[in-house]
C-alpha positions in Angstrom: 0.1 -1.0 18.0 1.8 -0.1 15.0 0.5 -1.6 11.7 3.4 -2.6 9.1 2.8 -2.7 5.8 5.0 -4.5 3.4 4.1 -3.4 -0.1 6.8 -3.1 -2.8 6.8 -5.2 -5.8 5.9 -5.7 -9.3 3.4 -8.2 -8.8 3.9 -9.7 -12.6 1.9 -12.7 -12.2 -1.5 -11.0 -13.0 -0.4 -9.8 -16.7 -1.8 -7.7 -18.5 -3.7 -6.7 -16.1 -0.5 -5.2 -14.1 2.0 -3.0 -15.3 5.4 -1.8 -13.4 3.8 1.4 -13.2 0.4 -0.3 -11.0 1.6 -3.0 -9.0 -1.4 -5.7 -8.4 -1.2 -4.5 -4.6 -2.8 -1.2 -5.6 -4.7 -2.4 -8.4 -8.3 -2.1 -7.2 -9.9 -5.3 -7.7 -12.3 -5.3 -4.6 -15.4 -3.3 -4.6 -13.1 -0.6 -5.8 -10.3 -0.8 -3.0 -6.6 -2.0 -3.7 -5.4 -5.1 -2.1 -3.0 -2.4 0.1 -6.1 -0.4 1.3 -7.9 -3.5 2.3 -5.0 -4.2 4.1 -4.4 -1.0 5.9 -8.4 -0.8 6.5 -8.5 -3.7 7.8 -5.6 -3.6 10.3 -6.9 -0.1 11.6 -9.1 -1.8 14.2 -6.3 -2.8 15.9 -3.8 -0.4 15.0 -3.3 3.6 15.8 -0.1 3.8 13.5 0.7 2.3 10.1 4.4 1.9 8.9 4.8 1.4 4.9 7.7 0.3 3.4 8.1 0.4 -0.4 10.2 1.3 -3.2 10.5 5.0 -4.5 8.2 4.3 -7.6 5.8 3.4 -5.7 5.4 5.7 -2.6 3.0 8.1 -4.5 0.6 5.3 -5.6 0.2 4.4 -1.4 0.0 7.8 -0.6 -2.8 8.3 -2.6 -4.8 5.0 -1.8 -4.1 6.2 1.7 -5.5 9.6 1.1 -8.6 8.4 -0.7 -10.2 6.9 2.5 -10.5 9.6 4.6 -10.7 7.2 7.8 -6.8 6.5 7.5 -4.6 8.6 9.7 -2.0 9.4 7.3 -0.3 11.9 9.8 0.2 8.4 11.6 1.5 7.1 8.9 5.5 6.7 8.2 6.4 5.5 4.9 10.2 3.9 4.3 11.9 2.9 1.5 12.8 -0.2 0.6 16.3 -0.8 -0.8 17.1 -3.6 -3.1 18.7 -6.4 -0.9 18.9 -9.0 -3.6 
């Protein structure tokens, strides 16, 4: 099963703690994990792949969270970019 992850954004709502450049999705609010590696943590019971789409700015900043827990599978991973629809 292939676990998507849907994690572009600003996530303005939690000023000042949030800035454009760290989104509250990989601010890391929760025993020292981001709301996105909870996510992708969590999923991984269930799922052998992940599938990330997000914006260009912010491709690094999951790439790193994902590369922090060595547990992910990031060779499973496939990140895609989101393109402003609005």
């Amino acid at each position: 099963m292939t676990n998507i992850v849907l994690c572009g954004g600003g996530g303005t709502r939690l000023w000042p703690i949030i800035r454009t450049f760290m989104p509250k999705q990989f601010v890391k609010l929760f025993n020292s994990k981001s709301l996105f590696q909870l996510t992708v943590e969590g999923n991984s019971k269930v799922c052998d792949k992940n599938f990330i789409v997000s914006n260009a700015e912010q491709y690094f900043l999951a790439l790193n969270q994902l590369e922090e827990n060595s547990t992910f599978n990031i060779k499973n991973s496939t990140f895609q970019y989101g393109s402003n629809s609005i």
